[in-house]
N, C-alpha and C positions, 0 to 999 in steps of 0.2 A: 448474556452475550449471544450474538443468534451471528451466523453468516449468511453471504447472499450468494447463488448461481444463478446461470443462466445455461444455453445451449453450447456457448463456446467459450465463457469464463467463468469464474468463481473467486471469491474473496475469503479469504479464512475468517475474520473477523467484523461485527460492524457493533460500531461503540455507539454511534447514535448516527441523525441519519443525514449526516453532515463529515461522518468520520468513519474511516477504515481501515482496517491495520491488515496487511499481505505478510508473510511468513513465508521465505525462499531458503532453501538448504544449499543453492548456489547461485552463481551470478545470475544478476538482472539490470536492466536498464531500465529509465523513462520510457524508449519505444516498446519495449517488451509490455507495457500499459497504456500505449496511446490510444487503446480504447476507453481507459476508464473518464477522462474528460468527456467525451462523447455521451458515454450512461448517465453519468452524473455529475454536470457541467457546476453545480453547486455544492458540491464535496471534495472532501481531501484523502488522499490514499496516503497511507505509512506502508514501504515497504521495508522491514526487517531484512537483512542477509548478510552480503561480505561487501557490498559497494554502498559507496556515499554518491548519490544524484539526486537534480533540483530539476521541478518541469513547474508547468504553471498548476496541476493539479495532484503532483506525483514526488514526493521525495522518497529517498532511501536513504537509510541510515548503517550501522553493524550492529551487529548483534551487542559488542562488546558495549558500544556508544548506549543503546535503547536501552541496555539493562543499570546502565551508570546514571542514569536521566533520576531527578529528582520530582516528584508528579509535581 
């Protein structure tokens, strides 16, 4: 598992190069990632934390939810 930076973002995880998983220890939103459709207009971001939100390239999940998910 490798992750990706840049100068003014970073991603914790990248599963392949289509998918991404973010890891937040507190709130976030889809705007708080309106950059990543921009980087990577053909990928999907998983953000992990305490909110549930839907964007065209950006969900969030909880922590409780991702860890209950069946692969």
């Amino acid at each position: 598992m490798h992750y990706w930076q840049s100068a003014e973002h970073e991603i914790d995880f990248v599963l392949d190069h289509e998918t991404f998983l973010e890891v937040k220890g507190g709130k976030a939103t889809a705007l708080d990632f309106a950059w990543f459709g921009r980087t990577f207009p053909r990928a999907r971001l998983r953000v992990v934390g305490q909110d549930r939100f839907e964007s065209r390239t950006v969900s969030g999940t909880t922590m409780q939810e991702f860890l209950l998910e069946v692969p």
